[in-house]
Each structure stands twice: as C-alpha cells, then as structure tokens.
N, C-alpha and C positions, 0 to 999 in steps of 0.2 A: 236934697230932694230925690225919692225915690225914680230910675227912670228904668219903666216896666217894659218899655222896646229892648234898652237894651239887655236886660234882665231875661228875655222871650228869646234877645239871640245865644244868649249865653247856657242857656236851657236847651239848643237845641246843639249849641256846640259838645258842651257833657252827654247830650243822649246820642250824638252821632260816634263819640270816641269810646260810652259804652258799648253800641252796636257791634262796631268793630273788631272790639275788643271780645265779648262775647260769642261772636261769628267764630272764632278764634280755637274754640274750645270744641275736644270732642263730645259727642250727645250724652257720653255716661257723666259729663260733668253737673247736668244737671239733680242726679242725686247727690254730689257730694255736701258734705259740712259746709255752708260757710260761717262765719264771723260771729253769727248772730245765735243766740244760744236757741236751740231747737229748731231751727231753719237750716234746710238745705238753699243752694244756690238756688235751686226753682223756686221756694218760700222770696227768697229775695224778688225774682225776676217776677213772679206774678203780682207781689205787692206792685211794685214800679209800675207796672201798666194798670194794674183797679185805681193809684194812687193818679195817674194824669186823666182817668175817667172819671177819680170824685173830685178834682181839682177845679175840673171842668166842668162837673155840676155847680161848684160854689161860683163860677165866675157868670153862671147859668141862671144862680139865685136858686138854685134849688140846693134838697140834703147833701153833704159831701157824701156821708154813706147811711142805706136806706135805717141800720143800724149797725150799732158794734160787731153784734154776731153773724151779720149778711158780709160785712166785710171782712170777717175771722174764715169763712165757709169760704168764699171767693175763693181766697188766697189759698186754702189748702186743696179745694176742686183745678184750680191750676197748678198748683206746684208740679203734680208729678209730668206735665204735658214733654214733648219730646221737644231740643232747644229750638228746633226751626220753628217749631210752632211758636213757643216763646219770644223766637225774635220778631215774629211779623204781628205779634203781640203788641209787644215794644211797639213799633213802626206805628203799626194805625193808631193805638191808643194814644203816641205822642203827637202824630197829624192832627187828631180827634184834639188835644188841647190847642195844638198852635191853631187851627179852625175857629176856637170858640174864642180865642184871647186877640185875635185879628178882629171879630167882629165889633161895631163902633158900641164904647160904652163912656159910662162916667167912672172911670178907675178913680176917682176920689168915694165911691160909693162902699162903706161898710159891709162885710158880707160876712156872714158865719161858718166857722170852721169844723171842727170835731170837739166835741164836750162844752161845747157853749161860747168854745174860743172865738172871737171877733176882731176884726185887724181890715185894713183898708183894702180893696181889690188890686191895687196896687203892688201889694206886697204879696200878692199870690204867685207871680212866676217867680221871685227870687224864693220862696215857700218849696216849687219845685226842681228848681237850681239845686237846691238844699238837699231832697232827697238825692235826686241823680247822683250826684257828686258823692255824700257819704254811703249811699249803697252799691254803688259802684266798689268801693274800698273795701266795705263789708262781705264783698262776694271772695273775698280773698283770692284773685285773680292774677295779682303783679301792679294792682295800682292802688297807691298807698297816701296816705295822708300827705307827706313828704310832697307830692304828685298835682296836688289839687291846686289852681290859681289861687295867684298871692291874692287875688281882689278875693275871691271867694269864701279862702280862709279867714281873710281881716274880719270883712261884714258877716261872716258866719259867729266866728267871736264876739263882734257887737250885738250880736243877737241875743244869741248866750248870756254872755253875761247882761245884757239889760233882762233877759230873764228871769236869773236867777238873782237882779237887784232885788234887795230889802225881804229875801225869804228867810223867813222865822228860823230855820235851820242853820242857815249858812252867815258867818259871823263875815265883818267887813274884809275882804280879800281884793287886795291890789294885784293886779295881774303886767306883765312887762316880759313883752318878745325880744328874742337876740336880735333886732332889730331898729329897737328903743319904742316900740309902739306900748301905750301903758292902755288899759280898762279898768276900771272897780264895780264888783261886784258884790253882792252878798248883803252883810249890814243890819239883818234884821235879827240875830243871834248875839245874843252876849259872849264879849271877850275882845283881847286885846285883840287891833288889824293882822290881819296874814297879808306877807307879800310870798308870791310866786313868778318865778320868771323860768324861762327857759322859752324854745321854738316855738314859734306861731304852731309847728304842727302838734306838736306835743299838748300845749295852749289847746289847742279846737279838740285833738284827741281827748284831753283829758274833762272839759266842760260836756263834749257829745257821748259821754259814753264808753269813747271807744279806745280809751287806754288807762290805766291806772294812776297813774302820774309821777311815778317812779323817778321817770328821769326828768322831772320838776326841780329846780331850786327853790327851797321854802324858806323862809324866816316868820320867827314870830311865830311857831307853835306849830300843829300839826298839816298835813294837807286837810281842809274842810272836804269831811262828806260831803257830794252835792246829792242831791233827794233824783228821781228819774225820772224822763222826760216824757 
C-alpha cells in the first residue's frame, strides 16, 4: 500500500538536501551545463519549482500545465534568474506543494497527469520524490545515483520497469541487483528473455535515462533499447 505521508516526508527530505546543496554553489553556476542535453543547471532548477506548482495543481484537480508550450516557456523565462532567486523559488514552490497535499482529500481519488496520464492521488508525492531526487543528480553537482535512498532507488525501479512492462519494443528482460533484488520488464517484443544484472544504481541509471548501461551484466543477447520517457 502506497503510504503518501510518508512519501510527503521523504519529498521534503530530498528538497531540503537539494537546497543545501545548491546554496552551495557559486551564482555563475547557474549557467553552467548540467546533465541533461540542452539544459543549463537553471533549465533544471526552474523545472523543479513550475514542476511542485503543476503537481500541485493535479492534487488541486486542475491542469498540471496550462499546456506543453506554457510549460516549455516557464522554464526557459526562469532558467537564466540569479541562484538566490532560484533557491527561494525552490522554497515557496515546495511549501506551495506541502500546503496543498496537507489539505483533507480522498488520496484514493484518480487524477490526471501530463499527456492524458492517470494514476491515483496517492502516487503523486512519490511522482515528486522522483523528480527531486534524479534532478538533483542531473545538475551534476557531486550527488550521484550511487547517493540516492536504497528505498527510493528500489521503488523507482519498480516503477520503471512496471513501465516499461509488455512495451512492443522492449523484449522480456529480467533485471537483478547485486543485492539479489530481481524485476521483469519488457515482453511485448519478440525474442528470446534478456537477463541484466548489475547495481541497483546502474539498474535505475540505466531504465531513467541516465546512463548507458555499460557497466550492465547482459545475457541472452544485446542490452534492449528502452524507447524515452
């Protein structure tokens, strides 16, 4: 059973050790490159904050964003802002969620997400767990996949791969942490099963995007393309 309290403290745990961390940095940091192809670290830091204001509209029962292009525009009219500004950004926009997700609801209630996606109110602060955490590692800062709660990484993996179950592309793939934790994914593509094992982090790196999967152990054929997310 999903439990969205503590899902709300763990949200606020990841956005306090961004802050921090962030504080951190001198202000030219926020033109630098980070992680994410065409985003400077400001690109990142202004998503994070429009992203706990549309999060907040969905838990609101309103649009997450008023469209694609209004939320494309946000984030580059913020990117360039100077980091102080960015951090108190941060701060209210996250108060702004923990505000709206304290208010009494029925978290068993369905609510829509971006592109028509739908998932239980419930599962919207680990939703934002999720961003904090891997954009946090995306800013290319010093905090790295390796870095992230063992809880966070596991259910982020169970995410993922129930994701990317039974997609037309991605042929059945057994996945197992140096830990003996196993998932299966995939299934919807013809071909004999892939097993891959290697680090949970390697594991989340490589289902989010954000590693190639190199340092994967594969059997049974090549590492599956996965399609993006």
């Amino acid at each position: 059973m999903i439990d969205h309290a503590h899902d709300l403290a763990s949200v606020h745990e990841a956005t306090e050790r961004l802050l921090t961390a962030v504080a951190a940095l001198d202000n030219a940091a926020g033109a630098r490159p980070s992680r994410l192809p065409g985003w400077t670290v400001g690109h990142v830091l202004a998503h994070l904050a429009r992203n706990a204001d549309a999060l907040g509209n969905v838990l609101d029962g309103r649009r997450m964003y008023a469209s694609a292009e209004a939320r494309d525009a946000d984030i580059e009219r913020d990117a360039p802002r100077a980091l102080g500004v960015q951090l108190d950004d941060l701060r209210e926009s996250h108060a702004g969620f923990r505000a709206r997700a304290a208010e009494p609801a029925d978290w068993t209630r369905t609510v829509e997400l971006r592109n028509g996606v739908t998932d239980i109110a419930a599962r919207v602060p680990f939703r934002r767990w999720a961003e904090v955490e891997l954009h946090h590692v995306d800013l290319g800062i010093g905090y790295e996949l390796e870095d992230l709660p063992q809880e966070f990484t596991e259910r982020e993996i169970d995410f993922l791969a129930d994701r990317f179950g039974g997609h037309p592309e991605v042929p059945s793939t057994g996945l197992r942490s140096d830990s003996g934790r196993v998932w299966t994914t995939g299934g919807g593509a013809a071909g004999d099963p892939i097993a891959v094992e290697g680090s949970a982090a390697d594991l989340l790196g490589w289902l989010a995007g954000r590693r190639d999967g190199s340092a994967l152990v594969v059997k049974g054929g090549a590492l599956p393309a996965l399609p993006p997310l």
